[in-house]
C-alpha positions as CSV (number, residue, x, y, z in Angstrom):
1,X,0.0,0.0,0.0
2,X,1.5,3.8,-0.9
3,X,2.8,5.8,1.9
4,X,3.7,2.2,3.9
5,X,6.8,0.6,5.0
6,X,7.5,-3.2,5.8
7,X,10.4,-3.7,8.2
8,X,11.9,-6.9,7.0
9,X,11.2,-9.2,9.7
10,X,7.6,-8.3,9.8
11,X,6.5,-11.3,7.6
12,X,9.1,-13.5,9.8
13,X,7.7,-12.7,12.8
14,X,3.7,-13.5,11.6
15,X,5.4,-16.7,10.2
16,X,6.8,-17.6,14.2
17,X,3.6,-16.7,16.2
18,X,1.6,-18.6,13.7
19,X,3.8,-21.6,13.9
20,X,4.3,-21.2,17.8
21,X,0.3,-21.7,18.2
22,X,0.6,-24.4,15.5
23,X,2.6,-26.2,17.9
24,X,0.3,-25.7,21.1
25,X,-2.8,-27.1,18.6
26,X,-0.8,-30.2,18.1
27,X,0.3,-30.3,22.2
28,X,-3.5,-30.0,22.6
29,X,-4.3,-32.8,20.6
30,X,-1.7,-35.2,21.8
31,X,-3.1,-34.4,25.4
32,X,-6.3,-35.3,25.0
33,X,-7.4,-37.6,27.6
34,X,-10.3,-38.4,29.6
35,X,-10.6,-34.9,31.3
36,X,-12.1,-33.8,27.3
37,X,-14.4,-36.9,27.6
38,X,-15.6,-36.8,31.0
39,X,-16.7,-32.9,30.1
40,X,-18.2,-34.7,27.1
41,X,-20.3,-36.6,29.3
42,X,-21.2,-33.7,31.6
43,X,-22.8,-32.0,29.0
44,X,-24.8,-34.4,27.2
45,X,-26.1,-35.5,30.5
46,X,-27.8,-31.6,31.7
47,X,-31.0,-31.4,31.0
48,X,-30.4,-27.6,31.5
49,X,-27.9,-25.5,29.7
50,X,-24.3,-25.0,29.5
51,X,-23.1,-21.8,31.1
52,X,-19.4,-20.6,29.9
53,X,-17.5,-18.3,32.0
54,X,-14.0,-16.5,31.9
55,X,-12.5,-12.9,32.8
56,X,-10.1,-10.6,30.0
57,X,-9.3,-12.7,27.1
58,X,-11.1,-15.5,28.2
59,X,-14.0,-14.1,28.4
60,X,-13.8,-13.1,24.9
61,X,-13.1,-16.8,24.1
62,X,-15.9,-18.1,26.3
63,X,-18.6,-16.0,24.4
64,X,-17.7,-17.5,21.2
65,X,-18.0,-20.7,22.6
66,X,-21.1,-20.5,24.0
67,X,-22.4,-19.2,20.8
68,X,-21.0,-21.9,18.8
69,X,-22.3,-24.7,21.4
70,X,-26.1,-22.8,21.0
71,X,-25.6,-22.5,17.1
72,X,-24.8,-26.1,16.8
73,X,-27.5,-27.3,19.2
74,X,-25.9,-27.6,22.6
75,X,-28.3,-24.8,24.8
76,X,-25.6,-22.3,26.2
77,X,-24.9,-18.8,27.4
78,X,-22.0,-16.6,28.6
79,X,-22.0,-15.5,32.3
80,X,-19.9,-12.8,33.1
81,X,-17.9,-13.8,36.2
82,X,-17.9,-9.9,37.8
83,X,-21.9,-9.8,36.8
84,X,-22.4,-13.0,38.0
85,X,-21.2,-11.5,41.7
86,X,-23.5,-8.8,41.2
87,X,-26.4,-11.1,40.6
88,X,-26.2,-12.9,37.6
89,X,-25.2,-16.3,39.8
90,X,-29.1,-16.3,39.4
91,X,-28.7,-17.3,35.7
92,X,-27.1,-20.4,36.8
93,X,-29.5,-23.4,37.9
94,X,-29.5,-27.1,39.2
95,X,-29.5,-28.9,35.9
96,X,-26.9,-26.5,34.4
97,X,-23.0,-27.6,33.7
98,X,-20.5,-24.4,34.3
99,X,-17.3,-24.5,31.9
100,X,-15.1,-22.1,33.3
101,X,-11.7,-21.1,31.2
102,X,-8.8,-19.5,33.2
103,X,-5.3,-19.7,32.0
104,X,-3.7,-19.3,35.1
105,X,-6.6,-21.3,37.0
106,X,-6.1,-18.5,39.2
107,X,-8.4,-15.6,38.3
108,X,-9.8,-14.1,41.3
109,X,-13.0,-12.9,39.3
110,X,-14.3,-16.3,39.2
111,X,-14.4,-17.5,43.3
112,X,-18.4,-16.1,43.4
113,X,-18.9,-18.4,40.6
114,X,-17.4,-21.5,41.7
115,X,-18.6,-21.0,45.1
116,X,-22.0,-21.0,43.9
117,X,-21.5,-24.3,41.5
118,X,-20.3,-25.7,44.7
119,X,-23.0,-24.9,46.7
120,X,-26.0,-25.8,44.8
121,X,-24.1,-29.3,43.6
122,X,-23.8,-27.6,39.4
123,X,-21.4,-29.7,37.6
124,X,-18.0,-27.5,36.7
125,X,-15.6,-28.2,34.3
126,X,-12.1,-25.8,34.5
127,X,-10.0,-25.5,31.7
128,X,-6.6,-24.4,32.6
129,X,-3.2,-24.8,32.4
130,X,-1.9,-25.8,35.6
131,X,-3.5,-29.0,37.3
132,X,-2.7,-27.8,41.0
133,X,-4.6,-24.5,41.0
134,X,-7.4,-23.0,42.7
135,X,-10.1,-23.7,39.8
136,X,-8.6,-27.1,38.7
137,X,-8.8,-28.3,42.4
138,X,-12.6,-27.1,42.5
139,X,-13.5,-28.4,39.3
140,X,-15.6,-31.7,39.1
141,X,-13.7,-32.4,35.5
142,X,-10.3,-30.6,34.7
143,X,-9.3,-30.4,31.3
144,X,-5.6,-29.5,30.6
145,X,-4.4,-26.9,28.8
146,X,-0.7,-28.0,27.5
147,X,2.0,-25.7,29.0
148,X,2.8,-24.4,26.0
149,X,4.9,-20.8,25.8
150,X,2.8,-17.6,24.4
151,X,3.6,-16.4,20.7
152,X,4.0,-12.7,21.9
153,X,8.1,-13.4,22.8
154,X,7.7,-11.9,26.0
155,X,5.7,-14.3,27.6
156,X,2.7,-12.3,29.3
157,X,0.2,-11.6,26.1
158,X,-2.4,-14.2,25.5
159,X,-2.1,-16.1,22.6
160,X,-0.9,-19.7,22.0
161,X,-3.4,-19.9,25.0
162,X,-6.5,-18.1,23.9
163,X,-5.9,-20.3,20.6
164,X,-6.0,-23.5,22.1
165,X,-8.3,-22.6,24.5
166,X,-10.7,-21.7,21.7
167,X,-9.5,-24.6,19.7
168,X,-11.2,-27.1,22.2
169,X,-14.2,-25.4,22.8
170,X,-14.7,-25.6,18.9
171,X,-13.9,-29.8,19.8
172,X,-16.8,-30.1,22.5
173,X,-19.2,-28.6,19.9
174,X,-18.7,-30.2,16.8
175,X,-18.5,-33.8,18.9
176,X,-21.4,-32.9,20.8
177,X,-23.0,-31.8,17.4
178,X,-22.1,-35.1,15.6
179,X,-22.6,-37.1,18.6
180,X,-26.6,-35.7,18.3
181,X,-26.6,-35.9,14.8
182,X,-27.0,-32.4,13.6
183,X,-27.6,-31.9,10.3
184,X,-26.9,-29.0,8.0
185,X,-31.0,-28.5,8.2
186,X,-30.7,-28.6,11.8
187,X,-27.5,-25.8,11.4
188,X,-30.0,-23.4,8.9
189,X,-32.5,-23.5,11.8
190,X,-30.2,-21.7,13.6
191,X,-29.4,-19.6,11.0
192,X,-32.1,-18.5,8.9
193,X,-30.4,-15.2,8.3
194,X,-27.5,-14.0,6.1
195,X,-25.1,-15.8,3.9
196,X,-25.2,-18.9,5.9
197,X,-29.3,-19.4,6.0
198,X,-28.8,-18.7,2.1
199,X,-26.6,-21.4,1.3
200,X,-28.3,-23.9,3.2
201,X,-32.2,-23.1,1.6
202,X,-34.1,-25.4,0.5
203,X,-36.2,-25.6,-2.5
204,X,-39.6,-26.0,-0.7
205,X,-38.5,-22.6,1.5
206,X,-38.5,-20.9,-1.3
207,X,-40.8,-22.1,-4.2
208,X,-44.0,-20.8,-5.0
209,X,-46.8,-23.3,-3.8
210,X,-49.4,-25.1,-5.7
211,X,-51.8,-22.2,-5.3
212,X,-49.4,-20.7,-7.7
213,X,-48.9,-23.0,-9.9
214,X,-49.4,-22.1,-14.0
215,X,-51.4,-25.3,-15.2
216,X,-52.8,-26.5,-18.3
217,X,-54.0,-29.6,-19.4
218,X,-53.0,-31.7,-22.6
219,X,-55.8,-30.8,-24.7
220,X,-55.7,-27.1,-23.7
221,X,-56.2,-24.5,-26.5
222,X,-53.5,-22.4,-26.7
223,X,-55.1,-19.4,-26.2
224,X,-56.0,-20.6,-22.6
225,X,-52.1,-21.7,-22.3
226,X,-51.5,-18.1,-23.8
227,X,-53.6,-16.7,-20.7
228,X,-51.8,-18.9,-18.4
229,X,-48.2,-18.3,-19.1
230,X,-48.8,-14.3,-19.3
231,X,-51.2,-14.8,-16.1
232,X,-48.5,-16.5,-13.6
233,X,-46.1,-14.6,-14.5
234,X,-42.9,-16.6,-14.5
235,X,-43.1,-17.2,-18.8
236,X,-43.9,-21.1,-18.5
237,X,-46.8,-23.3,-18.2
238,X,-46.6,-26.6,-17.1
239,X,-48.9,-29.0,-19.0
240,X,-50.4,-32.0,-17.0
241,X,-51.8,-35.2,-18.0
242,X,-54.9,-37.2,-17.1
243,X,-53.3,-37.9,-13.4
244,X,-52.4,-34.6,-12.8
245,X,-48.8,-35.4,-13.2
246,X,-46.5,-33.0,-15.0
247,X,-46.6,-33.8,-18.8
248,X,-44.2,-31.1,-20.2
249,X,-44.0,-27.7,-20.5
250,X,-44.5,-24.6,-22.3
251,X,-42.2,-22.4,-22.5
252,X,-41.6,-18.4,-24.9
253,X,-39.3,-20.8,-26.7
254,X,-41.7,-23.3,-27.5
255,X,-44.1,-20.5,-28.2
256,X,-41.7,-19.0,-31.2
257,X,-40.8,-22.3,-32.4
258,X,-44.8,-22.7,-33.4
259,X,-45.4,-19.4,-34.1
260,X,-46.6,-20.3,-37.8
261,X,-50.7,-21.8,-36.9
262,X,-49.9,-21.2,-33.0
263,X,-53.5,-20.7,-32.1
264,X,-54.5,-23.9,-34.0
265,X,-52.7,-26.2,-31.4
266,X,-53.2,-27.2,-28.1
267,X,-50.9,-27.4,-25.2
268,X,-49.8,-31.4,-25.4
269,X,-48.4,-30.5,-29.3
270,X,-46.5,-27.6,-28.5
271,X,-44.7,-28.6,-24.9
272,X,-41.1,-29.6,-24.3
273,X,-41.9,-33.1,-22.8
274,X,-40.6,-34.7,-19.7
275,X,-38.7,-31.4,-18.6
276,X,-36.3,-30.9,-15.8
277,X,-37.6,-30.5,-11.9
278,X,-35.8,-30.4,-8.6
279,X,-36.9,-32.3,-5.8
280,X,-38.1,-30.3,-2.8
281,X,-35.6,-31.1,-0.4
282,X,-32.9,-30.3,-3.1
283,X,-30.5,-27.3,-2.1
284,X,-31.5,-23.6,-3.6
285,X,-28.5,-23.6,-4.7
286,X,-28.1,-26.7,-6.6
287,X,-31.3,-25.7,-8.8
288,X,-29.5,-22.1,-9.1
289,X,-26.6,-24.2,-10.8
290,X,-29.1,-26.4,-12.8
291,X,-30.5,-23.0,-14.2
292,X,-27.8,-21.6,-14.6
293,X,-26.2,-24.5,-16.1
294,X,-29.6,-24.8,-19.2
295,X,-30.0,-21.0,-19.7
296,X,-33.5,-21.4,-17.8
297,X,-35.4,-19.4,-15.4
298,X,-37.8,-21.5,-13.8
299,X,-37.9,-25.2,-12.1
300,X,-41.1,-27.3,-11.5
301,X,-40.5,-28.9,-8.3
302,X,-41.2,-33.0,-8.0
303,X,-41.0,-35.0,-5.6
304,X,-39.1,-38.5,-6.7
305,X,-40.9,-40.6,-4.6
306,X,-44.3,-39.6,-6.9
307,X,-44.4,-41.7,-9.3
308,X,-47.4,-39.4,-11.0
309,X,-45.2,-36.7,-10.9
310,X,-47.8,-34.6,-9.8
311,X,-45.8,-31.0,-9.1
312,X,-45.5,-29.1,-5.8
313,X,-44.5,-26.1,-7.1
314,X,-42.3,-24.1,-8.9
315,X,-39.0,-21.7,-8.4
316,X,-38.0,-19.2,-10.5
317,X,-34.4,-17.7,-10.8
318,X,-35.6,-14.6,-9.1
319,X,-36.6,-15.9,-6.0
320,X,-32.9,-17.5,-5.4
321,X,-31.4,-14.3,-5.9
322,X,-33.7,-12.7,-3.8
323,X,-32.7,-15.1,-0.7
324,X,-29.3,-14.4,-1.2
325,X,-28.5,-17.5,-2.6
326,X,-25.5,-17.8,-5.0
């Protein structure tokens, strides 16, 4: 960038920090033991929710694992540890599990909150990096943090430790989450909004219903097709045969390519036959491809299983793009 100057170690030193918290991920994973699965455990048996607690950087890395353990469908929230002095301990119920992160173990912040897990018999789990400390002795499961040095060089700034820490909170969800089975569905639940809720649409969230379906018989004029096509307003008509299922379609292709005598035909002799659908449960975005893919705009949607295929809707290009989906 103009007017900027890179001091020649700059890229060296991005290149050390990054492989010095490279090296506590791998240290975490070797140390694994049953501490990790005995937290495991913990959770899945609450029938209440999973309250995640730290002070300073911590903190910062206890929010983001609450939210993804509630995104991923594990119930959770983040306590403050000085709120939860000042009242908050009232968030935290019999039937709840407490996961408390502290580096040092040692964080005066959190006593109130321990004291009150012990009190009312609330599972705690302490993640920290020395065994012999104040929350590790309190905690009903302790799971290690590996005594790994900081990335800052100077031995005080959280890093390496704040990664790892993070890097097992993301562990406890995503085997909680496969442990329950969660499925990308499950996920868009979660998520109905932005980018994320987009990509994971599905056809029947967003196709117009039968109520909106553009009709016709086999052995419709065309000037009743005509009707129908500029009617609906998505420039097709699909044409059904004596079991309602979907025939073929019409389409301003199909209208040009009969243009000589159009009026003296009827739907079933102008239609493209057996045309392309997507099944209901099919991604947005893989009928967006399959549009995009055959220069089409629209999509009857079928369900495979029908062996009438009688049709449950239809998308159209538009409302993909609308939903964000791309």
């Amino acid at each position: 960038m103009a007017g900027t100057s890179q001091r020649p170690d700059d890229i060296e030193i991005a290149r050390q920090v990054i492989a010095e918290e490279a090296a506590g991920l791998a240290a975490l994973s070797r140390g694994l033991d049953g501490g990790f699965t005995a937290a495991l455990d913990a959770i899945r048996a609450a029938p209440g929710r999973v309250i995640v607690s730290g002070m300073g950087k911590s903190g910062h890395v206890a929010r983001k694992i609450a939210a993804t353990l509630a995104s991923t469908g594990t119930p959770a929230s983040f306590v403050h540890p000085a709120e939860a002095s000042h009242g908050d301990l009232g968030m935290i119920s019999r039937g709840d599990v407490v996961l408390v992160l502290s580096n040092s173990g040692e964080t005066p912040e959190l006593a109130d909150l321990v004291a009150h897990t012990r009190r009312f018999g609330i599972p705690l789990i302490g993640v920290a990096a020395r065994r012999e400390s104040t929350l590790m002795k309190q905690a009903d499961i302790a799971v290690m943090l590996p005594a790994q040095p900081e990335a800052c060089g100077i031995g005080v700034v959280p890093t390496t430790s704040t990664t790892m820490t993070l890097a097992l909170g993301d562990a406890l969800a995503i085997a909680l989450m496969r442990g329950r089975g969660f499925t990308a569905e499950d996920f868009r639940a979660f998520h109905p909004g932005g980018k994320l809720g987009a990509r994971l649409a599905r056809v029947r969230d967003l196709m117009h219903g039968p109520a909106e379906l553009p009709l016709v018989a086999r052995d419709a004029p065309m000037a009743d097709t005509l009707l129908a096509i500029t009617g609906a307003g998505f420039g097709v008509v699909g044409v059904t045969d004596a079991d309602g299922g979907l025939a073929g379609i019409v389409t301003d292709g199909d209208l040009r390519r009969h243009m000589e005598g159009l009026l003296d035909h009827v739907a079933g002799e102008v239609m493209t036959p057996a045309p392309r659908t997507i099944r209901p449960d099919a991604l947005a975005a893989e009928a967006l491809a399959q549009m995009n893919a055959r220069k089409i705009t629209c999509l009857f949607v079928v369900d495979d299983e029908d062996a009438d295929r009688r049709p449950l809707g239809i998308l159209h290009i538009h409302d993909c793009l609308r939903a964000g989906v791309a």
